[in-house]
C-alpha positions as a Python dict, from the first residue, in 0.01 Angstrom:
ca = {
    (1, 'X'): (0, 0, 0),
    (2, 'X'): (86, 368, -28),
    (3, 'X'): (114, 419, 365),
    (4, 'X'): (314, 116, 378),
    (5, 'X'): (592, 287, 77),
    (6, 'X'): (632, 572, 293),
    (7, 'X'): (665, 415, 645),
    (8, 'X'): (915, 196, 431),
    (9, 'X'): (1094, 528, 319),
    (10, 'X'): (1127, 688, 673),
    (11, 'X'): (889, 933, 552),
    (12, 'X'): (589, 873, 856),
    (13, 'X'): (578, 638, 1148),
    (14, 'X'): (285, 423, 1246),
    (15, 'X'): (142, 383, 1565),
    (16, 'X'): (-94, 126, 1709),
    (17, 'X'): (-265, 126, 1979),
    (18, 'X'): (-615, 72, 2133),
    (19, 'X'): (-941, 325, 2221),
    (20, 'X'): (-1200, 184, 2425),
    (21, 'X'): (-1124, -166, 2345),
    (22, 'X'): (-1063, -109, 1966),
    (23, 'X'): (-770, -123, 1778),
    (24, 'X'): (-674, 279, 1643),
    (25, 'X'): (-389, 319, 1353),
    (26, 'X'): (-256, 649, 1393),
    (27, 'X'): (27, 799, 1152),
    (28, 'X'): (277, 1116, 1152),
    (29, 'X'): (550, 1233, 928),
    (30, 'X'): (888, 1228, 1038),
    (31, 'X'): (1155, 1488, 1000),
    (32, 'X'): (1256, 1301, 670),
    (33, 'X'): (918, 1320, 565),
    (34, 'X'): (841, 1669, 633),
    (35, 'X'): (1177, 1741, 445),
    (36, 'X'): (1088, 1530, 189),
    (37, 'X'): (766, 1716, 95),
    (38, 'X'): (885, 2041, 101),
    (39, 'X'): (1158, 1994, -101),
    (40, 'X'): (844, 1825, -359),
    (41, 'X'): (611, 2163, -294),
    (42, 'X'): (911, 2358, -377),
    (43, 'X'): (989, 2197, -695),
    (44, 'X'): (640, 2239, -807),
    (45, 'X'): (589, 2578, -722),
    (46, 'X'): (892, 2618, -973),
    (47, 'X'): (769, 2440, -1194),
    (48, 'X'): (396, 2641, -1205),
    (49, 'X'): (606, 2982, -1194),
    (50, 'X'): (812, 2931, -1508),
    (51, 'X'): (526, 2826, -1712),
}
């Protein structure tokens, strides 16, 4: 799966865990990941400005 590539990557971690007896999948990016997608936002805001 998608989530799965990234947690692969380093991009987010994964956390399981349990609310009122049910099983919750939570997920954040990491400092890779957050570096990751600005360096992508960049790139395409360069790309959008030199059209």
């Amino acid at each position: 799966s998608h989530l799965r590539a990234l947690e692969e990557a380093g991009y987010i971690r994964m956390e399981k865990s349990f609310i009122n007896r049910k099983p919750n999948t939570s997920y954040s990016i990491t400092d890779d990941g957050m570096e990751s997608f600005s360096s992508h936002l960049k790139a395409l805001e360069e790309l959008i400005r030199n059209q």
